[in-house]
KOLPABA-611209 format. One record per residue (C-alpha): residue number from 1; x, y, z; residue in one letter. Coordinates in steps of 0.001 Angstrom, whole numbers. Layout:
<rs>
<resi NUM	xx X	yy Y	zz Z	resn A>
...
</rs>
This chain:
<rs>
<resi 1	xx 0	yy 0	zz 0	resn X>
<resi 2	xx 1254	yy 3256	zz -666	resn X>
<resi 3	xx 1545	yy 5630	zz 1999	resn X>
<resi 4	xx -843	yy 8785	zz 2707	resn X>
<resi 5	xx -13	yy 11912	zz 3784	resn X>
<resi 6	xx -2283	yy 14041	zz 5508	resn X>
<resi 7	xx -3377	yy 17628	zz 6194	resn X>
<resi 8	xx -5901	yy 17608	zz 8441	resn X>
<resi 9	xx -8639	yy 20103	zz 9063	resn X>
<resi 10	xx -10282	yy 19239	zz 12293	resn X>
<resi 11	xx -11873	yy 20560	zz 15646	resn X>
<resi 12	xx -10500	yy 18504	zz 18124	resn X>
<resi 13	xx -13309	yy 17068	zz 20045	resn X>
<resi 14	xx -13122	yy 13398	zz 21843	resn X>
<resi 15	xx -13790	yy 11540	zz 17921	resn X>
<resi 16	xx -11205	yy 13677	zz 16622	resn X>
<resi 17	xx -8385	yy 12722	zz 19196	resn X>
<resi 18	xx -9525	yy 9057	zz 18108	resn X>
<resi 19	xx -9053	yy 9688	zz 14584	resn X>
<resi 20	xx -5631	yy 11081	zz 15306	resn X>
<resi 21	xx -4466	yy 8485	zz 17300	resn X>
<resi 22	xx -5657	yy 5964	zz 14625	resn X>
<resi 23	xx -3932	yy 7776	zz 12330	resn X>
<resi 24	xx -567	yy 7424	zz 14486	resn X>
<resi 25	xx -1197	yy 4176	zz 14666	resn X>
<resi 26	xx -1478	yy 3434	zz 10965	resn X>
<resi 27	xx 2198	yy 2445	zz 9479	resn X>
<resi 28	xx 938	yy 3321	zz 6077	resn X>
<resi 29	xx 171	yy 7095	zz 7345	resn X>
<resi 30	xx 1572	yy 9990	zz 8247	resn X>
<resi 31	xx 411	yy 13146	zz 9557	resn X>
<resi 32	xx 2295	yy 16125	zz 7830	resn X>
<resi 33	xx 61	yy 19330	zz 9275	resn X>
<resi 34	xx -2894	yy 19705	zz 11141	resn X>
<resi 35	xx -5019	yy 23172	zz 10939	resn X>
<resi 36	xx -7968	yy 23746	zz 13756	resn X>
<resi 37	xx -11533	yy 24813	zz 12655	resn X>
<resi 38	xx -14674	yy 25979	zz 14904	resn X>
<resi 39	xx -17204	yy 23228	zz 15777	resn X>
<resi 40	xx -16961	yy 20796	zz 18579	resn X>
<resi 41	xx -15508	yy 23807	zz 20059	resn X>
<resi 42	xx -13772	yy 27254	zz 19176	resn X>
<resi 43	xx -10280	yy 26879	zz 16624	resn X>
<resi 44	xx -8090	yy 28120	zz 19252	resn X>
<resi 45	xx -9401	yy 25566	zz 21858	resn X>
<resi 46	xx -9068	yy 23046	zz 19079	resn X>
<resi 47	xx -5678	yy 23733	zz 18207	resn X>
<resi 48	xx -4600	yy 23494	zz 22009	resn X>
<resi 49	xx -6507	yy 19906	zz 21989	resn X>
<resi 50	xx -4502	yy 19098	zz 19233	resn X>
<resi 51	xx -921	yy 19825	zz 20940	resn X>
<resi 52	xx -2235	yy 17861	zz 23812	resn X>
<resi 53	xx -3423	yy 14424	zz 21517	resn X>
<resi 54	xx -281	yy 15202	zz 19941	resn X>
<resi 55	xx 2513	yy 15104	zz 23152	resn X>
<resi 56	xx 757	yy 11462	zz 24587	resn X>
<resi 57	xx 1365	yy 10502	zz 20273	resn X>
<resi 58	xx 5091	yy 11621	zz 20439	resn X>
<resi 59	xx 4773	yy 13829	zz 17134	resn X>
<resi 60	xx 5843	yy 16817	zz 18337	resn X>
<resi 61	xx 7339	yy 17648	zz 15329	resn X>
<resi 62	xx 3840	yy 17770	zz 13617	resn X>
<resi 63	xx 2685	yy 21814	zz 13138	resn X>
<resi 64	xx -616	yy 23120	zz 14197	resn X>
<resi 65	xx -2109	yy 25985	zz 12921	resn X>
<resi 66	xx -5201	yy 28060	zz 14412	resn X>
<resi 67	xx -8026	yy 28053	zz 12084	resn X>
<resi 68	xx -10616	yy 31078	zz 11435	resn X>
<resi 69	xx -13532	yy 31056	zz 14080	resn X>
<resi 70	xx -17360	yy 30945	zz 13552	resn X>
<resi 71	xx -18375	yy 33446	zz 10875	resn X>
<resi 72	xx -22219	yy 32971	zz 12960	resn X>
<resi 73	xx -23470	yy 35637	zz 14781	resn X>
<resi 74	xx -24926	yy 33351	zz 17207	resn X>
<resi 75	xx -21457	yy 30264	zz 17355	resn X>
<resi 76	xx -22273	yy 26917	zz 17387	resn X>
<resi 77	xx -20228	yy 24805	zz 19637	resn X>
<resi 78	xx -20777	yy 21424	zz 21404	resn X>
<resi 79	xx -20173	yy 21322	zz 25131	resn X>
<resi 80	xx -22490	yy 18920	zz 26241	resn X>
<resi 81	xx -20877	yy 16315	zz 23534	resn X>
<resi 82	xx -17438	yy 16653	zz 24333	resn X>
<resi 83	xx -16953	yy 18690	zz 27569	resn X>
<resi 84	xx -15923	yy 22704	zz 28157	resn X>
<resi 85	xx -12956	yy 21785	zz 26823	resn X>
<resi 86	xx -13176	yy 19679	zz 23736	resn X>
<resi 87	xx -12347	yy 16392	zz 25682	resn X>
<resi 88	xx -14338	yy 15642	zz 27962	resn X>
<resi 89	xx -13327	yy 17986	zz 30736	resn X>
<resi 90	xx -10824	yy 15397	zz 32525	resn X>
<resi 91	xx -7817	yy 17746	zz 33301	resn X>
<resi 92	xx -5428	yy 16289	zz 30153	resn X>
<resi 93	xx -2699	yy 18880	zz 31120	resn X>
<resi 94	xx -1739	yy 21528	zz 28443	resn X>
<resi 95	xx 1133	yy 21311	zz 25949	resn X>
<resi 96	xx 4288	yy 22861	zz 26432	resn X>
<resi 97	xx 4162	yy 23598	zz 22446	resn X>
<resi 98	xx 2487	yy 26659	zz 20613	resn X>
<resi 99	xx 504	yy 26448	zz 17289	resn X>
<resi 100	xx 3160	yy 27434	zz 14754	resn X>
<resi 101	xx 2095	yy 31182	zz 14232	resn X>
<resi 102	xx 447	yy 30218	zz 10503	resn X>
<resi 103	xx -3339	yy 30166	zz 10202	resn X>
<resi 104	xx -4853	yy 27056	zz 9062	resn X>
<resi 105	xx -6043	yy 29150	zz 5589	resn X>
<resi 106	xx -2313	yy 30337	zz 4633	resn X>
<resi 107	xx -1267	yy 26226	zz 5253	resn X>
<resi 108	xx -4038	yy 25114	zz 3077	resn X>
<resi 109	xx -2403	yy 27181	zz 403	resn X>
<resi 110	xx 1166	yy 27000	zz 1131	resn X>
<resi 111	xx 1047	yy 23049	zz 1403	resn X>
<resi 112	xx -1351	yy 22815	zz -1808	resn X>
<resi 113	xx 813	yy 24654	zz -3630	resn X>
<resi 114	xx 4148	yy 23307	zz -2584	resn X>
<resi 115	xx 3255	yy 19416	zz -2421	resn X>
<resi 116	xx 870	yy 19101	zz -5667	resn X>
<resi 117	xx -685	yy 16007	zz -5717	resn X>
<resi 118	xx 962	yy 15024	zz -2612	resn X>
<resi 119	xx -1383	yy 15417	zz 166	resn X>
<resi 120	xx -4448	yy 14185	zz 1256	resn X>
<resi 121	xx -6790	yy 16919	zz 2838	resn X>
<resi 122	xx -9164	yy 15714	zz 5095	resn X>
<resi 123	xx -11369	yy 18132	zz 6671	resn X>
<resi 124	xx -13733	yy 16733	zz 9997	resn X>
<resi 125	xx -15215	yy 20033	zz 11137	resn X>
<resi 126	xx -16625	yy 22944	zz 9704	resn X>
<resi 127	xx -15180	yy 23542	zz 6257	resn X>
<resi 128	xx -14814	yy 27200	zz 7060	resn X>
<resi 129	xx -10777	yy 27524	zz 6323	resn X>
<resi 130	xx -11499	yy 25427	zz 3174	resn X>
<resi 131	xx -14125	yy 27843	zz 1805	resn X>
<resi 132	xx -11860	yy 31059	zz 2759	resn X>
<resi 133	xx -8979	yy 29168	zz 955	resn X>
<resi 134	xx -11175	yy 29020	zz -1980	resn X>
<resi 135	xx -12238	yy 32407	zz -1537	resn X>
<resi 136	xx -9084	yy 33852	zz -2187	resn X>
<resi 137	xx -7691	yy 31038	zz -4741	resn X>
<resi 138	xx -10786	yy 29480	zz -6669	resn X>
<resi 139	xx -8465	yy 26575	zz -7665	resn X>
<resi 140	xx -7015	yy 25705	zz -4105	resn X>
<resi 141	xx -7882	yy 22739	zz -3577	resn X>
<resi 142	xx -7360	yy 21035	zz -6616	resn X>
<resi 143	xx -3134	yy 20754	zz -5507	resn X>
<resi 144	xx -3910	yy 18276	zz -3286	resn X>
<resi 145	xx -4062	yy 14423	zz -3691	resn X>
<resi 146	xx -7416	yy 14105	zz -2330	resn X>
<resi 147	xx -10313	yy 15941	zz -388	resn X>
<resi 148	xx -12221	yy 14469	zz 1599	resn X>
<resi 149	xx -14827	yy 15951	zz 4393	resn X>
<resi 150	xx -17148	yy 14312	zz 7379	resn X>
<resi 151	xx -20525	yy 16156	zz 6428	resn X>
<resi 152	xx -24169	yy 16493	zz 4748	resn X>
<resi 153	xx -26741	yy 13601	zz 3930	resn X>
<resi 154	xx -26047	yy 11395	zz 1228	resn X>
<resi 155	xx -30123	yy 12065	zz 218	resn X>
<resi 156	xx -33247	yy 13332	zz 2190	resn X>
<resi 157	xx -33709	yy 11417	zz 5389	resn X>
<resi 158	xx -36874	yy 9497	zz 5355	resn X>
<resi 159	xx -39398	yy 8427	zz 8230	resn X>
<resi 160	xx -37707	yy 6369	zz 11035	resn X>
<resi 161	xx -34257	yy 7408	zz 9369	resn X>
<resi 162	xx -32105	yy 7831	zz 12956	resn X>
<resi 163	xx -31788	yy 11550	zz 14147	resn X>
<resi 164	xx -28682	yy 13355	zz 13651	resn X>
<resi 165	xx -27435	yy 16695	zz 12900	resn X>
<resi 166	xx -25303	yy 17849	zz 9845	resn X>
<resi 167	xx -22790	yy 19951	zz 12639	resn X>
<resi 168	xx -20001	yy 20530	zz 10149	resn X>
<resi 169	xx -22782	yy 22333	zz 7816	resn X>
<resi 170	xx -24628	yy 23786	zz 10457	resn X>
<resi 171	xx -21194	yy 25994	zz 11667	resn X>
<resi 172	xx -20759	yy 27050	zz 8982	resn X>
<resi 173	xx -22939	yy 26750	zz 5937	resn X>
<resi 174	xx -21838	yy 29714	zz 3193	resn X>
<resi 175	xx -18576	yy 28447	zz 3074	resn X>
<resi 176	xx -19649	yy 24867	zz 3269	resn X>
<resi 177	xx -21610	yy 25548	zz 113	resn X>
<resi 178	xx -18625	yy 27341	zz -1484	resn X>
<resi 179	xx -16921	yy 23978	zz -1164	resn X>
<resi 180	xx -19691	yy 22236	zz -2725	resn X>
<resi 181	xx -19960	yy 24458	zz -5414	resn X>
<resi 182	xx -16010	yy 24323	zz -6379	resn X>
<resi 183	xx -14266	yy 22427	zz -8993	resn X>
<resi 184	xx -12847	yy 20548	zz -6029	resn X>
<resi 185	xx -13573	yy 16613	zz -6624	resn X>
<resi 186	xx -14690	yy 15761	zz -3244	resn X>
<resi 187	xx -15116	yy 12658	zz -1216	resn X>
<resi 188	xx -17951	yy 12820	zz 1051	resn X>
<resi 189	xx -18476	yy 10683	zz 4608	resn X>
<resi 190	xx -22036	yy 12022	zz 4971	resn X>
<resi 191	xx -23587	yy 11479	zz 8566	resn X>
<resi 192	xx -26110	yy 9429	zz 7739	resn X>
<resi 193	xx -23758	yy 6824	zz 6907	resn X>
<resi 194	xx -21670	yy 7435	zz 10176	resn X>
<resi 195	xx -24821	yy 7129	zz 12356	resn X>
<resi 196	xx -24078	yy 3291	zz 12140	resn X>
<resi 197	xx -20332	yy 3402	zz 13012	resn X>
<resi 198	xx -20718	yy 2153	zz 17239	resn X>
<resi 199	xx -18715	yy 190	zz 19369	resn X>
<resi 200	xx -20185	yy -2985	zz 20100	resn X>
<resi 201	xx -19575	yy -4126	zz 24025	resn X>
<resi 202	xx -16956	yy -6039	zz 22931	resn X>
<resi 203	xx -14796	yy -3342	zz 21623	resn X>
<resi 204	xx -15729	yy -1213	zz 24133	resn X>
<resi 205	xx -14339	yy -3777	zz 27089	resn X>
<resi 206	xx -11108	yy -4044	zz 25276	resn X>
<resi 207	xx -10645	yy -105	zz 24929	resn X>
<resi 208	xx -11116	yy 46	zz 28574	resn X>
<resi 209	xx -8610	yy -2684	zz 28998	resn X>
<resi 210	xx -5939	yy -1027	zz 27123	resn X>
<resi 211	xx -2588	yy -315	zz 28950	resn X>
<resi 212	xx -448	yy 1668	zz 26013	resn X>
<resi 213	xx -552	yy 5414	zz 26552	resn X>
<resi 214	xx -2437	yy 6378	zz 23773	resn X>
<resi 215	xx -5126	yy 3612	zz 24504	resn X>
<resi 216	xx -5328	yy 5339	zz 28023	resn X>
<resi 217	xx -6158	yy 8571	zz 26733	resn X>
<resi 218	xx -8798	yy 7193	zz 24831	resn X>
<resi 219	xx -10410	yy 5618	zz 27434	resn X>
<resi 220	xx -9925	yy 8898	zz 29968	resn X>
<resi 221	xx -11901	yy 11012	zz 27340	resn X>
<resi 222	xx -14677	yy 8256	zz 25724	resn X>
<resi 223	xx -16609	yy 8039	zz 28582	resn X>
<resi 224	xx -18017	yy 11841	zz 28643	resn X>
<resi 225	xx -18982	yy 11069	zz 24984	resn X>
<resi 226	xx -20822	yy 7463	zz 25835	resn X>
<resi 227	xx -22637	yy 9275	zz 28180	resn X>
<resi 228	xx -23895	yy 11979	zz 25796	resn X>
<resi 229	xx -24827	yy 9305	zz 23207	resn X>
<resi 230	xx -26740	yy 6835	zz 25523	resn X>
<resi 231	xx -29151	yy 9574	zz 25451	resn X>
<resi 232	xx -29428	yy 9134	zz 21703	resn X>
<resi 233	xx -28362	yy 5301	zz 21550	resn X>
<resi 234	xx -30129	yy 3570	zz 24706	resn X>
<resi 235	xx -26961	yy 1857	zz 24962	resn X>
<resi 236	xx -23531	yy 3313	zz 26917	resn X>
<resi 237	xx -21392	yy 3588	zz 23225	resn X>
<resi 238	xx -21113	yy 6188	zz 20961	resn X>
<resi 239	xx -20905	yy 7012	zz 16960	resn X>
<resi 240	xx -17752	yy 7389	zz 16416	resn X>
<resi 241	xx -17486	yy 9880	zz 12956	resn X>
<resi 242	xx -14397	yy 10986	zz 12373	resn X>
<resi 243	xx -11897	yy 8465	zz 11526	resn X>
<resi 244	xx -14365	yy 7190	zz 8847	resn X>
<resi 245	xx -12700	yy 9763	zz 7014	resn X>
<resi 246	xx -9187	yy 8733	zz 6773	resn X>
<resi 247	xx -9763	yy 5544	zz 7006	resn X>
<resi 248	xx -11433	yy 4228	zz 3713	resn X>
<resi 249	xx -8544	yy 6342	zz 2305	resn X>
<resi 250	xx -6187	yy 3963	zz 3687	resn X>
<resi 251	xx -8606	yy 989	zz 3023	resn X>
<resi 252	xx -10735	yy 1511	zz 306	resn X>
<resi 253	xx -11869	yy -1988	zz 693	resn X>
<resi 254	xx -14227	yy -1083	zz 4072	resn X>
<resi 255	xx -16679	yy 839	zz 1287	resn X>
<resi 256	xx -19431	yy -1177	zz 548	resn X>
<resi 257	xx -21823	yy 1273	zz -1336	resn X>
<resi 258	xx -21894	yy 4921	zz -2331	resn X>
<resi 259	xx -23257	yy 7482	zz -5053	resn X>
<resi 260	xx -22551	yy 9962	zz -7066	resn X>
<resi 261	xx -23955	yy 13333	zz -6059	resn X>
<resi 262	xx -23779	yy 16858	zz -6055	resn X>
<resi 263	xx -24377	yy 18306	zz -2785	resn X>
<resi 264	xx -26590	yy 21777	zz -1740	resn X>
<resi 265	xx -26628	yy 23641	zz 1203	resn X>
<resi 266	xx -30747	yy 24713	zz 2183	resn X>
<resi 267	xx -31961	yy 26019	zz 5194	resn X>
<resi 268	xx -33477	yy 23190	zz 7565	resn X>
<resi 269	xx -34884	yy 23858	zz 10895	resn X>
<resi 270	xx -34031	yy 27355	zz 11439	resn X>
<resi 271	xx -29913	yy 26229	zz 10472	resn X>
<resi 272	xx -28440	yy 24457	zz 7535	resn X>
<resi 273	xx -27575	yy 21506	zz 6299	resn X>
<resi 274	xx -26553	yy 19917	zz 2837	resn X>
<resi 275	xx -28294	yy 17161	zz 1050	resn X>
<resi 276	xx -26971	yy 14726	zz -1866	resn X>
<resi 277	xx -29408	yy 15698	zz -4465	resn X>
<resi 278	xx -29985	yy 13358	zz -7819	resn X>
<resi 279	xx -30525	yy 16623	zz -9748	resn X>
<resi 280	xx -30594	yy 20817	zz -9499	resn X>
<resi 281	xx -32337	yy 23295	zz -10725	resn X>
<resi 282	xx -32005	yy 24264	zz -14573	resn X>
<resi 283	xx -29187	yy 26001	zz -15124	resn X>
<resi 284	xx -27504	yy 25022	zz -11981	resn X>
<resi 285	xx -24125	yy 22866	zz -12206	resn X>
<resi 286	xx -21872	yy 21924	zz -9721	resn X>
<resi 287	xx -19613	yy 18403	zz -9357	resn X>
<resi 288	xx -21123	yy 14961	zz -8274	resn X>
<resi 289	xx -19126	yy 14363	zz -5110	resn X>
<resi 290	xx -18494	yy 10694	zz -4393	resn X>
<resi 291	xx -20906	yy 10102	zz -1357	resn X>
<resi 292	xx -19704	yy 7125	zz 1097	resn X>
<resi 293	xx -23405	yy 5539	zz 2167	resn X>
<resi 294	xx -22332	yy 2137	zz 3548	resn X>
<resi 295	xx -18713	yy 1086	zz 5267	resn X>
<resi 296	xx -17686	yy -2084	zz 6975	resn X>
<resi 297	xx -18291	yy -896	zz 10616	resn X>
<resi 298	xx -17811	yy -3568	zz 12723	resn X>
<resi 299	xx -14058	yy -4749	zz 10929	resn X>
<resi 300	xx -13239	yy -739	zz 10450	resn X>
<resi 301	xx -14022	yy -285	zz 14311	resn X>
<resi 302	xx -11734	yy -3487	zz 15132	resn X>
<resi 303	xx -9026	yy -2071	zz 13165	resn X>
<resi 304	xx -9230	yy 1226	zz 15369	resn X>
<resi 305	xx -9423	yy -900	zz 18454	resn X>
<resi 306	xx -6130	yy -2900	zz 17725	resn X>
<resi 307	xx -4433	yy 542	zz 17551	resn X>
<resi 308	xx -5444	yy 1662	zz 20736	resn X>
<resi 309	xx -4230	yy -1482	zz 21946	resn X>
<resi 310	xx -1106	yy -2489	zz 20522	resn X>
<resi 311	xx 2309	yy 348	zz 20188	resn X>
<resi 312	xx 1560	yy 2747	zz 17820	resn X>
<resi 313	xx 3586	yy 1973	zz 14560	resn X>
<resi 314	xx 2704	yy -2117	zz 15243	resn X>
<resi 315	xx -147	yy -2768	zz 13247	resn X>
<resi 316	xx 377	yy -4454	zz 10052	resn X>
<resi 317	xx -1049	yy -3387	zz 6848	resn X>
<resi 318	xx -4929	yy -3931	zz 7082	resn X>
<resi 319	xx -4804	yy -6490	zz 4018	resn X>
<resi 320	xx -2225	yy -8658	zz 5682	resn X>
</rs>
């Protein structure tokens, strides 16, 4: 398997710090930059959650730059989800590193522009430094390897479809639909398919059971987000979203279905949120964006399970 490189957009909530640790765990990834956004909680919260995932990962050589806040009057966040703080409100003690003085727009660009075809972008919260890097350079995005975003409904939910909310759109929906409307090819992990992604009991007894220091840290912040989502669930376990994302870039074979689709962003509920639509309005165009609506949850969550488990760098390749 070749291996990815990743810039990563993200607002470092208690999924987040999971996707980054399974990404640290990966041997066949590597993180080059990480840029906060708004969502879960504000950018510069998210970029000091970030530093501190980072420190227990030992890549302290990895820069993080502070993404642009909420453009919303009234600013979205997500305290009761993943604590004051971003995770979980447990006292995981600060960094003794600084974001690297670059905002998370100028990085888009710089890295875009100096590793064509290089990167992978992956963008897990609000895509407001992707729409302001496309504001000021229409064909941004296009330098990197791959874009890919957690986000939208693959198609209108129907009656007894499970309840979620399109966050990432929600924060931020002008420059969500300035991404959508782009010449950016786009891979979509929409949260309709991500509703299905839980840890069985199973999975969950081993995470608590897990004795490396980055499988610790896991289990110190999960539990604030279980018990948010036995609210929604009935069950103590939670969805966990955000290393979907990366990881069907590093195993395409956990996709079992998707679609073709471009996406709009129309007002729902008094917010936002973007829907996979089978066609516009005359005269409208915009890109299909390949739409993820069915992964391999159960062997996808194993995968993420082993990492917390085992050293980071240990795993083999996921096809051996």
């Amino acid at each position: 398997m070749t291996k990815r490189q990743f810039l990563l957009d993200t607002d470092v909530g208690i999924d987040d710090a999971l996707m980054l640790i399974y990404l640290a765990a990966e041997p066949d990834a590597e993180i080059v930059a990480i840029g906060s956004c708004h969502g879960n909680c504000s950018a510069a919260q998210a970029a000091l959650n970030t530093l501190k995932v980072l420190d227990v990962l030992g890549l302290d050589d990895v820069p993080v730059a502070v993404g642009a806040e909420s453009p919303l009057t009234d600013v979205i966040s997500a305290p009761h989800v993943h604590g004051e703080d971003g995770l979980g409100d447990v006292g995981i003690p600060p960094s003794k590193r600084s974001p690297s003085g670059e905002s998370a727009v100028d990085q888009i660009l710089r890295l875009g522009l100096e590793r064509p075809g290089e990167l992978d972008l992956v963008a897990v919260g609000t895509m407001t430094n992707l729409g302001l890097a496309l504001e000021r350079d229409p064909k941004s995005l296009t330098g990197f390897r791959s874009v890919s975003i957690l986000g939208s409904y693959s198609r209108y939910p129907r009656p007894g479809d499970p309840y979620t909310v399109d966050a990432n759109v929600f924060g931020s929906p002008d420059l969500a639909d300035r991404l959508f409307a782009s010449e950016t090819p786009l891979l979509v992990i929409p949260v309709d398919t991500t509703n299905s992604v839980v840890f069985d009991d199973e999975q969950i007894e081993r995470m608590r059971n897990a004795t490396t220091p980055h499988g610790q840290l896991a289990w110190k912040i999960l539990p604030f987000y279980f018990d948010f989502y036995q609210t929604i669930l009935g069950v103590w376990s939670c969805r966990m979203h955000d290393p979907v994302v990366p990881a069907v870039l590093l195993d395409p074979s956990y996709i079992e279905d998707e679609v073709h689709r471009p996406l709009v962003v129309e007002p729902f509920e008094g917010r936002h949120r973007a829907i996979g639509r089978d066609g516009l309005p005359p005269g409208s165009t915009r890109l299909p964006a390949r739409i993820i609506t069915k992964v391999a949850e159960k062997r996808l969550l194993d995968r993420l399970v082993l990492g917390l488990e085992l050293p980071l760098r240990s795993l083999g390749s996921p096809t051996d």
